[in-house]
C-alpha positions as CSV (number, residue, x, y, z in Angstrom):
1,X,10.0,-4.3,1.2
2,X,7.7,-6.8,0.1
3,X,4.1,-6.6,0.9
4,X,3.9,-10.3,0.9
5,X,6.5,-10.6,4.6
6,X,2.9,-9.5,6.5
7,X,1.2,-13.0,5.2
8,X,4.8,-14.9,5.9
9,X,4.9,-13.6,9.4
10,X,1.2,-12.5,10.4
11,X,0.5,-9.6,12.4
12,X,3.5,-9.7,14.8
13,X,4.7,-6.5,14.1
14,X,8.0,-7.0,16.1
15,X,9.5,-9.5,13.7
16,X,8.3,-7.6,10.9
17,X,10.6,-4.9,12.1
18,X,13.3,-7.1,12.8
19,X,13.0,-8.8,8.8
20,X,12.8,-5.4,7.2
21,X,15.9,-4.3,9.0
22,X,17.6,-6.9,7.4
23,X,17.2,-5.0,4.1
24,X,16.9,-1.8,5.2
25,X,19.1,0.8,7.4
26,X,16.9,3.3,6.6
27,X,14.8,4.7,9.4
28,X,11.8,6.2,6.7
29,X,12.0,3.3,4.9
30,X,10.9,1.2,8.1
31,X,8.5,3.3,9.3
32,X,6.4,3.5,6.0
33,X,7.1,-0.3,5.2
34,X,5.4,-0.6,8.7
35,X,2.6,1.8,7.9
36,X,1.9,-0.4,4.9
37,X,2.0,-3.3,7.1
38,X,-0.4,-1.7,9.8
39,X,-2.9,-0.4,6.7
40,X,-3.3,-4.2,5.1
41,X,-3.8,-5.8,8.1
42,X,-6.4,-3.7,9.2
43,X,-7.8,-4.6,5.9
44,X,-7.6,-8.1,6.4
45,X,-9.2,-7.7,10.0
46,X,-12.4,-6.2,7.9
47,X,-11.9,-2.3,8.4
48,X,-14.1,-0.6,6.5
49,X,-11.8,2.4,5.8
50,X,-8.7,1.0,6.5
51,X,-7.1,4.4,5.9
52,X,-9.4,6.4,7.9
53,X,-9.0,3.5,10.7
54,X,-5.3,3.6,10.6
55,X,-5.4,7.5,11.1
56,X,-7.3,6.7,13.8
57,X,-5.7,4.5,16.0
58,X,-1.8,6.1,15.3
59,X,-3.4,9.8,15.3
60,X,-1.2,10.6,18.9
61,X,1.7,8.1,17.5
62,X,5.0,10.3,17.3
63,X,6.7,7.6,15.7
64,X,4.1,8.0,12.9
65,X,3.5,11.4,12.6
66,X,5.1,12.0,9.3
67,X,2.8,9.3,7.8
68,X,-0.6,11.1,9.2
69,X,0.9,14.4,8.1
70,X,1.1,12.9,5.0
71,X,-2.0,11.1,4.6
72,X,-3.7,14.5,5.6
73,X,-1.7,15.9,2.6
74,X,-3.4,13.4,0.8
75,X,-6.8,13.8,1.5
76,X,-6.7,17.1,0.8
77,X,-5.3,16.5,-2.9
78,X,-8.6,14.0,-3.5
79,X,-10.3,15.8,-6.1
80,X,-7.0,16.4,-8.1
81,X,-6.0,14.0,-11.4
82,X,-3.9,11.2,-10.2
83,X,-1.1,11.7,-12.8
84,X,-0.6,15.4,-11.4
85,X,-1.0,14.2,-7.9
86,X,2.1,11.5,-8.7
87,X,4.1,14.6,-10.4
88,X,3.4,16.6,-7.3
89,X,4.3,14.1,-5.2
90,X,7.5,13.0,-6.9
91,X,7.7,10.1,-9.3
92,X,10.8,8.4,-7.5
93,X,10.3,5.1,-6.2
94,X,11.8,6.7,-2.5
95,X,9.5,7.8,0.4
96,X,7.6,10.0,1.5
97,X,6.4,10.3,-2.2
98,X,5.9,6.7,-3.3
99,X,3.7,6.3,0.3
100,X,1.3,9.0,-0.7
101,X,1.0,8.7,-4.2
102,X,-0.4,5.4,-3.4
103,X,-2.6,6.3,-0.6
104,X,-4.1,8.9,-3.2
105,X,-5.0,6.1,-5.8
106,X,-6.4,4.1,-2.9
107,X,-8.8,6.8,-1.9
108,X,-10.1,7.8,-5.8
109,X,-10.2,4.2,-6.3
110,X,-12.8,1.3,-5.9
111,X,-11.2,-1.7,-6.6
112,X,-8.2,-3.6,-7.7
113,X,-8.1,-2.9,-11.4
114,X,-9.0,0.8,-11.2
115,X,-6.4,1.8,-8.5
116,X,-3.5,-0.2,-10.6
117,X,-4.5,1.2,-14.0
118,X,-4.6,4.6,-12.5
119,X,-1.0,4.0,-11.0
120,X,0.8,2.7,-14.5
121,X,-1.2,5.2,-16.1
122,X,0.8,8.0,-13.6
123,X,3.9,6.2,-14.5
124,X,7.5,7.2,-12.8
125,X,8.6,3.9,-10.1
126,X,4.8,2.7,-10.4
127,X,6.0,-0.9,-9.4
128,X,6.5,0.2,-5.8
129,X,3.6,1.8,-5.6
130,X,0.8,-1.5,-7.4
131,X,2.4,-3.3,-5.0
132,X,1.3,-2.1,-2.2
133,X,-1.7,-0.9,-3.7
134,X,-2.2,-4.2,-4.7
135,X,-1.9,-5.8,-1.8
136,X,-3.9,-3.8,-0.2
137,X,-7.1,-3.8,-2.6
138,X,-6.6,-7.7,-2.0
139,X,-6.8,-7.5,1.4
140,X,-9.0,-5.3,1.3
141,X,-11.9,-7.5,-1.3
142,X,-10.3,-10.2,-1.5
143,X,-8.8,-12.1,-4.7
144,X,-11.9,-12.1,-6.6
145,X,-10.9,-8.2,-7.0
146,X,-8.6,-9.1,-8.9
147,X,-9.3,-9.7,-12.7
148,X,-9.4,-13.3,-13.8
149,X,-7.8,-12.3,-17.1
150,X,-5.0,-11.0,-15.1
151,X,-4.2,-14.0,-12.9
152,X,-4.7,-16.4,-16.0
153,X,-1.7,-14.2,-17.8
154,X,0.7,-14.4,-14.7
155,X,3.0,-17.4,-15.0
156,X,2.6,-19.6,-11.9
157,X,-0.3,-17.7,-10.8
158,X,-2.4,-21.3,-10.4
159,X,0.3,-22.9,-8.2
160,X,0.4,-20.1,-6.3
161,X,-3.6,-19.8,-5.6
162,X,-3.6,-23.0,-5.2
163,X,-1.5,-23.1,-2.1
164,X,-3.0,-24.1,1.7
């Protein structure tokens, strides 16, 4: 599911269920396309750690337990190479694995450009994983994290920026 139905719909979290059932019958699916939702909004609300702040606040959430076990998981695979990490993890574009193979470029990362390099670089469904990684570095810093040369090379990307 599209990062982009949180900016469409804002933080209401009940129609975001609602829209991604509409794609979706699957229950996993949901819950980490609403993890994703719940870890870029608190970026947009200024979290400092969105991660850590999300771990946080659904700690006692049975509904999310999976999605804290695995962030755990995560955290505990820091200091290993991203590309192993992704192989570990499973390359497949399907969940838990595409989840946490982001989460572990978001926490060796800095910045836009570094945590999407790192995820081509791992390669297997990498599109799944930049973006939400994407949108949540974005979210996170905000569009000047994202490299000029970049935008300038996306067709539309001007229109698009240039929208109220």
């Amino acid at each position: 599911m599209c990062c982009s139905t949180l900016f469409l719909y804002g933080s209401d979290f009940n129609s975001l269920k609602k829209i991604i059932s509409t794609v979706t019958v699957s229950k996993i699916s949901l819950k980490y396309a609403l993890a994703k939702f719940h870890l870029i909004d608190l970026a947009l609300k200024g979290a400092k750690d969105p991660i850590n702040e999300f771990l946080k606040k659904f700690n006692k959430n049975a509904y999310f337990k999976s999605v804290i076990d695995g962030i755990k998981k995560v955290k505990g695979l820091k200091s290993k190479p991203h590309a192993m990490v992704v192989k570990k993890l499973g390359m497949a574009c399907s969940y838990p694995g595409t989840f946490n193979s982001s989460i572990h470029s978001i926490i060796n990362s800095t910045n836009y450009k570094g945590a999407i390099l790192k995820t081509i670089k791992a390669g297997g469904c990498n599109c799944s994983r930049v973006n939400f990684i994407g949108a949540y570095f974005a979210a996170l810093k905000g569009i000047n994290n994202i490299p000029k040369s970049w935008i300038k090379k996306t067709d539309l990307a001007k229109k698009i920026l240039n929208q109220k």
